[in-house]
C-alpha positions as CSV (number, residue, x, y, z in Angstrom):
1,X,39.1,-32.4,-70.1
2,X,40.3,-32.2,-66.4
3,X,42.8,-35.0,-65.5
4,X,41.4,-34.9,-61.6
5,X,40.5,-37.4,-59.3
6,X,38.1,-37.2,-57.2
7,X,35.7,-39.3,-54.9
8,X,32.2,-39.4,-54.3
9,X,31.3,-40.6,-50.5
10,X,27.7,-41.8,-49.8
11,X,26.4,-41.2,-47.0
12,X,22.7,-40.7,-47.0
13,X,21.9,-43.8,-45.7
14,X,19.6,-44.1,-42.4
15,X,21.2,-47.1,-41.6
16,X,18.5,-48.7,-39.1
17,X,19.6,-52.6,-38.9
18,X,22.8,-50.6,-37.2
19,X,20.7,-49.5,-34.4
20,X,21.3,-46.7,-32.3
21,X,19.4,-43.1,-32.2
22,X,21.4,-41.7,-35.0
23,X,22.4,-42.8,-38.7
24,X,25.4,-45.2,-38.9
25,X,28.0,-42.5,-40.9
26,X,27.5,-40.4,-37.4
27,X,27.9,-42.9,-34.8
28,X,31.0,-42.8,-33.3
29,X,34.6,-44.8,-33.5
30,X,37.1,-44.4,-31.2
31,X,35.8,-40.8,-30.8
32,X,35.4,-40.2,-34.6
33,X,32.1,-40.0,-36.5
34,X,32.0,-42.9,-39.2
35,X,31.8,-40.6,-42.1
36,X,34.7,-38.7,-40.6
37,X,36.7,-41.8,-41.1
38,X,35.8,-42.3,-44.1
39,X,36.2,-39.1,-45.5
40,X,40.4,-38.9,-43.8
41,X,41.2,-41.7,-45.4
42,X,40.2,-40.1,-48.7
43,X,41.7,-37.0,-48.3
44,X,45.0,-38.7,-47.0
45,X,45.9,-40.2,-50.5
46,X,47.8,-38.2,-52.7
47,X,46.1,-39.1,-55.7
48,X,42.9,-38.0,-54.7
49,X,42.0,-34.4,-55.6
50,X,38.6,-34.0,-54.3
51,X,36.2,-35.0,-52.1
52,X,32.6,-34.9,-52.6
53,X,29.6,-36.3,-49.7
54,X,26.1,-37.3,-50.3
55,X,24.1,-37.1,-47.6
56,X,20.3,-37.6,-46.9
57,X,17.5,-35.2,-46.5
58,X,18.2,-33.0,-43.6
59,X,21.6,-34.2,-43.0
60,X,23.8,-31.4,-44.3
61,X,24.6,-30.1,-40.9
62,X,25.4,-32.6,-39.2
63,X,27.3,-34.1,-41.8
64,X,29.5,-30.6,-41.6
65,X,29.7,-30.6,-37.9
66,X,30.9,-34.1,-38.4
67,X,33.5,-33.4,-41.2
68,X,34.4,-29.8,-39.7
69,X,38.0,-28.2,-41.0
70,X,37.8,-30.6,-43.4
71,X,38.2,-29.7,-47.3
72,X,35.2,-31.4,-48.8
73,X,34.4,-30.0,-52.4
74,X,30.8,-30.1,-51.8
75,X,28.4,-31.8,-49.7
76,X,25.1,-32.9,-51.6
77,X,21.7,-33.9,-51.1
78,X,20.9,-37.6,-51.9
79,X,17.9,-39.3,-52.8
80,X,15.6,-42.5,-51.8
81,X,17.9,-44.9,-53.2
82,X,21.9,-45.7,-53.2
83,X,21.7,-45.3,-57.1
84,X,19.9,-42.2,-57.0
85,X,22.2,-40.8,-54.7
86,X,25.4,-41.4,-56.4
87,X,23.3,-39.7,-59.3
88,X,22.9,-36.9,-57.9
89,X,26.7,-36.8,-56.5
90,X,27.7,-37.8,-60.2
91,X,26.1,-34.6,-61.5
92,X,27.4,-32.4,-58.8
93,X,31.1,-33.1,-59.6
94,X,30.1,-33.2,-63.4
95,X,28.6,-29.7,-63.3
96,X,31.7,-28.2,-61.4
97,X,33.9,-29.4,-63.9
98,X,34.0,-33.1,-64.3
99,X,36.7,-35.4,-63.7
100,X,38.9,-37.7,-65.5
101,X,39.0,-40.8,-63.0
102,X,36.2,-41.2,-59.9
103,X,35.9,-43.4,-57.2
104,X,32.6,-44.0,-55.8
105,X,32.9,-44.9,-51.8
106,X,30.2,-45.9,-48.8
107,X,30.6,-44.6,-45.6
108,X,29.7,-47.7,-43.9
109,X,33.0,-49.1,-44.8
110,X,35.5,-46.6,-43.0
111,X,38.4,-48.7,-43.0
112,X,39.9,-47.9,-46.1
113,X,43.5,-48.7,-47.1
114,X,45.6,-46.7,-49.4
115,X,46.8,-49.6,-51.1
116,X,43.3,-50.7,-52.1
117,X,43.1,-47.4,-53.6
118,X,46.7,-48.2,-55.2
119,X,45.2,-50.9,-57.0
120,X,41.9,-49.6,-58.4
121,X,43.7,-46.8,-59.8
122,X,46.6,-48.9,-61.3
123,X,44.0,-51.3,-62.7
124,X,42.3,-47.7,-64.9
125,X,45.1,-47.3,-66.5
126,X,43.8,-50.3,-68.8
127,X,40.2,-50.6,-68.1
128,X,37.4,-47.9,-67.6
129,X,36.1,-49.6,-64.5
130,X,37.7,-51.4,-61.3
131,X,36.2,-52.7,-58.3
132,X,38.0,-54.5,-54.8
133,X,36.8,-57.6,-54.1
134,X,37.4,-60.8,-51.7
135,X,37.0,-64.6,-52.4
136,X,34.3,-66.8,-50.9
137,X,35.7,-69.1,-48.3
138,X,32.6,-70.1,-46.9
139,X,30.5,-73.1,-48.6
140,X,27.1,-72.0,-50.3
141,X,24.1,-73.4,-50.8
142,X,20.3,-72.6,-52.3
143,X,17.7,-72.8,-49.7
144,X,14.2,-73.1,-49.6
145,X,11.7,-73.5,-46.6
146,X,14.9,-73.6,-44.2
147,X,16.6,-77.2,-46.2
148,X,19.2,-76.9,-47.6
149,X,19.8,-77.3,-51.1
150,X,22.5,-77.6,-53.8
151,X,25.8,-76.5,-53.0
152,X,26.7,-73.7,-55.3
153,X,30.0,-73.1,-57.1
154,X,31.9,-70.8,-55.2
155,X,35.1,-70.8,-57.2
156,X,32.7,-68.5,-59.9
157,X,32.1,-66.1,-57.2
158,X,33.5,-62.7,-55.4
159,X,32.2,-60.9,-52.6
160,X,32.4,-57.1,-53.6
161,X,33.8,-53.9,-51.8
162,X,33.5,-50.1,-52.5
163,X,35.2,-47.8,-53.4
164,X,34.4,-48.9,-57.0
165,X,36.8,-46.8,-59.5
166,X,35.4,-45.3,-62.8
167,X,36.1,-43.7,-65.8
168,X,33.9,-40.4,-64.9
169,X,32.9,-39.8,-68.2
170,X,31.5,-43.6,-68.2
171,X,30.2,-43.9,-65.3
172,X,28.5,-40.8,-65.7
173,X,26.5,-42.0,-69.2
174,X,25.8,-45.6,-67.2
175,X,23.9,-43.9,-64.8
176,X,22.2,-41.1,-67.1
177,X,21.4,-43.9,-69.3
178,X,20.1,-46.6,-66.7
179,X,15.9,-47.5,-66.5
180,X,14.8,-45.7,-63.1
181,X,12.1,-48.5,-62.8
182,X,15.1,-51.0,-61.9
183,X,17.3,-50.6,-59.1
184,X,21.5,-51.9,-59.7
185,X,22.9,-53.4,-56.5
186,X,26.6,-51.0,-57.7
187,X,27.9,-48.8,-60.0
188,X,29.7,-51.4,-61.5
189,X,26.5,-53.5,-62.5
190,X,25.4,-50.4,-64.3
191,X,28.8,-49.9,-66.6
192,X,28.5,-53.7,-67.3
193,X,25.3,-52.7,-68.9
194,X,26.5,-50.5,-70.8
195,X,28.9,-53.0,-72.5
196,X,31.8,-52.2,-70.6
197,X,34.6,-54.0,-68.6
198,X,35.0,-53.9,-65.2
199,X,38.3,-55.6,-63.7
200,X,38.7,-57.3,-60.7
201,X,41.2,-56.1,-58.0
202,X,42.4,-57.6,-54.4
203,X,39.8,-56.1,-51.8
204,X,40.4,-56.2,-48.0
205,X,38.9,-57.8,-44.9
206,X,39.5,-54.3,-43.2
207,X,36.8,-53.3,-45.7
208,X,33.9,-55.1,-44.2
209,X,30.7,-53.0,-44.4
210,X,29.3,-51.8,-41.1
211,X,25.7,-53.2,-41.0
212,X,25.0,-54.4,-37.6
213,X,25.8,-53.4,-33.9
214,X,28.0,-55.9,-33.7
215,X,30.1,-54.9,-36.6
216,X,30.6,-51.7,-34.8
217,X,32.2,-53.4,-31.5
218,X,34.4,-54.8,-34.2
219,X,35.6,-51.7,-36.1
220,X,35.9,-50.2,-32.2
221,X,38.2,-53.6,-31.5
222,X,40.2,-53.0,-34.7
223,X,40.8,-49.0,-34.2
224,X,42.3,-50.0,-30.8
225,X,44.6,-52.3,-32.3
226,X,45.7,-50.4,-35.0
227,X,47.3,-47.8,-32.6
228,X,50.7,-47.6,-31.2
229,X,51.9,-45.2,-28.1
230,X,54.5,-42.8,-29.0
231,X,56.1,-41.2,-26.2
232,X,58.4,-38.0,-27.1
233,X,60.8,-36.0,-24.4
234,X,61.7,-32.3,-24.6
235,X,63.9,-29.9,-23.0
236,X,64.5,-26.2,-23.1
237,X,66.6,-23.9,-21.0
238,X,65.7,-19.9,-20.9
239,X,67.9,-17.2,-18.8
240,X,66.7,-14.5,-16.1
241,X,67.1,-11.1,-17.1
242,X,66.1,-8.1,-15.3
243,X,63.2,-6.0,-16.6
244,X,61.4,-9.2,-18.0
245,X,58.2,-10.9,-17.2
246,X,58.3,-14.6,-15.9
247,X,55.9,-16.5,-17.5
248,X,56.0,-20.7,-16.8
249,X,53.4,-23.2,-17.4
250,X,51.5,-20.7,-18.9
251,X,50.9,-18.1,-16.2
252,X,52.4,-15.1,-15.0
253,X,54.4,-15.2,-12.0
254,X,55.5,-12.5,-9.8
255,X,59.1,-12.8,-9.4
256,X,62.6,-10.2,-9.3
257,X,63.4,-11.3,-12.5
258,X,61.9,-12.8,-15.9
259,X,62.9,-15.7,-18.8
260,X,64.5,-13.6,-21.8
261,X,63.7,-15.4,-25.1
262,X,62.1,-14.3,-28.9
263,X,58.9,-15.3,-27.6
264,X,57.5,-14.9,-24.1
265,X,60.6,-17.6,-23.2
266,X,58.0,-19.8,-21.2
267,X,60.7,-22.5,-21.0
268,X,57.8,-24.9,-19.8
269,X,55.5,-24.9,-22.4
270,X,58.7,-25.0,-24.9
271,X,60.0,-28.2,-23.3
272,X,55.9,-29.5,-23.6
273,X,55.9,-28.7,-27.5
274,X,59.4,-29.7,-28.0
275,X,57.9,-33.3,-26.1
276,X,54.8,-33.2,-28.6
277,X,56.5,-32.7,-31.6
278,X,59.4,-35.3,-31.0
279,X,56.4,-38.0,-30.2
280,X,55.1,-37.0,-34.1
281,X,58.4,-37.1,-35.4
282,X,58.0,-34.1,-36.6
283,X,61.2,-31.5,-35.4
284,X,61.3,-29.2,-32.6
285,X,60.1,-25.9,-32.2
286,X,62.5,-24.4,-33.5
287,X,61.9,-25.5,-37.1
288,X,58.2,-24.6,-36.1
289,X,58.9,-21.4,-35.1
290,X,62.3,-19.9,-35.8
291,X,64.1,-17.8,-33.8
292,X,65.1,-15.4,-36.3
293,X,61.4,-15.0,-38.2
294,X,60.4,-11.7,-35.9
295,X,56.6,-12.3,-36.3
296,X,57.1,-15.1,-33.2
297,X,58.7,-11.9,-31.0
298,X,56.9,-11.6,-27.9
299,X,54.1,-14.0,-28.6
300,X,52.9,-16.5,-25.9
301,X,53.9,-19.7,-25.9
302,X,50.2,-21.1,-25.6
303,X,50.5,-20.6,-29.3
304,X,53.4,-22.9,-29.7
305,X,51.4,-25.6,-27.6
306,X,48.4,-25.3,-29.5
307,X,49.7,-25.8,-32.3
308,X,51.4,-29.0,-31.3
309,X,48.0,-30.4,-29.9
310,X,46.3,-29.2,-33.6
311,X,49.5,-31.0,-35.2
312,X,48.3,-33.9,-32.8
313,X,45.1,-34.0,-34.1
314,X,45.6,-33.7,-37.7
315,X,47.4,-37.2,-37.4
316,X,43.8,-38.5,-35.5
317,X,46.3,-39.0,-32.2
318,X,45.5,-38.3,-28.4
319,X,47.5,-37.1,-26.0
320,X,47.3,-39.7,-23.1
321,X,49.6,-37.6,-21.1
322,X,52.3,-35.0,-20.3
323,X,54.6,-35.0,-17.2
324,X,56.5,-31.5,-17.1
325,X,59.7,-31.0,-14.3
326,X,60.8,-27.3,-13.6
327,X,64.1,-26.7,-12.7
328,X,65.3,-23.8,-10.6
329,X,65.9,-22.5,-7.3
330,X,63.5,-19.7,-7.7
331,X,60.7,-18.9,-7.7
332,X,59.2,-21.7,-5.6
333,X,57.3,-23.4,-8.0
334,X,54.8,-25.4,-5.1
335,X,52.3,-22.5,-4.9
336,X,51.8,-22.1,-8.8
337,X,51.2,-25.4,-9.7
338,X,47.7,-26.3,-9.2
339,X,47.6,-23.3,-11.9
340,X,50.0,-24.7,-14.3
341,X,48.6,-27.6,-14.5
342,X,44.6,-26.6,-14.9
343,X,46.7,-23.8,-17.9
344,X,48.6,-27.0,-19.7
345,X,45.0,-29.4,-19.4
346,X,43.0,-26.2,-21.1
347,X,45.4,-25.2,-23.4
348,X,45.8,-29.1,-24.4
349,X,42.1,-29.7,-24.2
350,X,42.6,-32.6,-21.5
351,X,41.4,-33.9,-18.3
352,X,43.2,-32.0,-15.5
353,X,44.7,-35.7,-14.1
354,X,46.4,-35.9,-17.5
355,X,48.4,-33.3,-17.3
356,X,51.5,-34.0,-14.3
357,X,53.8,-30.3,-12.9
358,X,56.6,-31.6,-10.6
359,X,59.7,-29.0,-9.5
360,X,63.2,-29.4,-8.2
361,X,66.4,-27.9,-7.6
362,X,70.2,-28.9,-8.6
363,X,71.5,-28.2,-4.7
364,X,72.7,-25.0,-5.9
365,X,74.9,-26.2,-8.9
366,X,75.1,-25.4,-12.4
367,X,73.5,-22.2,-14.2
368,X,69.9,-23.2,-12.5
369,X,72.1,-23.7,-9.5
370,X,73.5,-19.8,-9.6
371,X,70.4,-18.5,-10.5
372,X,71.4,-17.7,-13.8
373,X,68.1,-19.5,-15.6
374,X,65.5,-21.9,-15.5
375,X,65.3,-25.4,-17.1
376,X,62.1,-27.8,-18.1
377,X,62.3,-31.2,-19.0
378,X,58.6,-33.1,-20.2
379,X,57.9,-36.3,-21.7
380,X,54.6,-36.8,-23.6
381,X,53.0,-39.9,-24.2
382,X,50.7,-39.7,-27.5
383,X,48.1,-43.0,-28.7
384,X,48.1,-42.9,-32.7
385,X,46.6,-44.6,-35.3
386,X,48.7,-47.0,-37.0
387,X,46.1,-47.9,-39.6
388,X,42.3,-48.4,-39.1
């Protein structure tokens, strides 16, 4: 038997109480669709192998325009009812090879932390069922006719989260097994059923179900608080030679002379990347792109940068903005950079006020001074998700 784990995402939901044109999993967060969300915080913990999406009738495309690049293992049709469509999710993963360990997720609840995940699977390796849940701080009490009636004990009670984690193998039988004419409010209830344990593990507030429109203004409040601004610098130097091409900013220049480098030495763009990776934290371009690997010979540097801004967006980040200084005494930089700058915003995929091309000299001193090379210095300031 496999020893994978996988998830199971639903998603077919039409979500109406949300309001809104569209179902809830496709509205937007901070730029993001819900399900999108959902499904990166999946695919972000290592101990998750796969990821499998239900979605309703008719929702398959724009559940993959939603989740595009994305590895999912499959995206499956759901049916009328949550149980149904974990069914039908269940029996997808089953007949592509089962699983040893599952964990059964909505989409309404994007916020997902790893360490909740860290817990249900921890809590497996001595039961075949685990779910997160929170305590009850408010008082209850039964109801009827608008009165208020006797307070109930709330010391008994748990308010329960997704994602619930299984035994595959048990959960499986639990729903194969369950009466169709009675709807279960979880998976859980349906392995209790079945004479099972389920244990109980520490849920989180961050977890809270998106149900309402006002939940949404929430989760949008929370996403931009959970994000800190990274600002990175980088700085490259290239040397004129004759019988080379100047490239800078991205565009060709006229000029005596050109940058000599292993790529097309566009010492601007170099200094942007270098200034995009250093805000990830993630090297320079150098341990991108080595010198001394001969597939990068020649190549243009909007390569290099668009990478960086994919390497941006694989981490869910935005580049607020990049400030780029030339330095040289030729070629007068003041005609080109209306260009450079409209280049940089394309290439980047950003607003052209975003994107900042200054110039200036060293009065004639130093290698930029003697005309011996050109210099670029740019600072990047990045917005990324600290946890959501």
């Amino acid at each position: 038997m496999t020893e994978k784990t996988v998830a199971l995402l639903v998603a077919a939901g039409q979500g109406n109480r949300a309001g809104g044109e569209i179902p809830k999993q496709f509205r937007l967060i901070g730029g993001k669709p819900v399900l999108a969300h959902a499904v990166d915080a999946l695919l972000a913990h290592p101990a998750i192998d796969s990821v499998t999406v239900v979605v309703g009738a008719g929702q398959e495309s724009a559940a993959r325009a939603a989740l595009a690049g994305r590895p999912i293992a499959a995206i499956v049709e759901g049916a009328d009812s949550r149980r149904g469509s974990v069914r039908a999710g269940l029996e997808q993963i089953a007949g592509s090879g089962g699983a040893a360990r599952i964990l059964i997720h909505d989409a309404a609840r994007p916020a997902l932390p790893a360490s909740v995940i860290d817990r249900l699977l921890a809590a497996l390796e001595h039961a075949v069922g685990a779910i997160p849940v929170l305590p009850v701080a408010d008082t209850l009490v039964r109801h009827q006719d608008n009165r208020a009636g006797e307070v109930a004990n709330r010391d008994a009670l748990a308010r329960v989260q997704t994602p619930q984690a299984f035994d595959f193998n048990t959960v499986l039988a639990a729903h194969r097994a369950w009466d169709i004419a009675r709807e279960a409010t979880d998976d859980a209830q349906m392995v209790r059923h079945q004479g099972s344990d389920v244990m109980l593990v520490a849920g989180d507030e961050r977890l809270e179900k998106l149900t309402y429109p006002q939940d949404f203004a929430r989760a949008e409040r929370s996403l931009a608080a959970a994000r800190s601004t990274r600002v990175g610098m980088g700085y490259d130097v290239h040397r004129l030679a004759d019988k080379e091409e100047l490239w800078l900013g991205g565009i060709q220049i006229p000029h005596d002379r050109g940058l000599s480098g292993h790529s097309d030495a566009d010492v601007a763009l170099h200094a942007i990347v270098d200034a995009l990776l250093g805000a990830l934290a993630e090297g320079d371009i150098g341990s991108h792109f080595p010198p001394s690997d001969p597939q990068w010979r020649g190549v243009a540097s909007s390569r290099f940068l668009e990478y960086a801004a994919e390497r941006v967006a694989k981490r869910d980040g935005t580049i607020e903005h990049v400030d780029l200084t030339i330095i040289c005494e030729a070629p007068k930089i003041g005609p080109h950079r209306d260009a450079m700058r409209a280049r940089i915003a394309e290439i980047l995929a950003l607003p052209l006020d975003r994107v900042s091309v200054k110039a200036t000299t060293t009065e004639r001193l130093g290698f930029a001074g003697r005309r011996e090379g050109i210099a670029a210095q740019a600072v990047a300031t990045l917005s990324l998700p600290t946890l959501f």
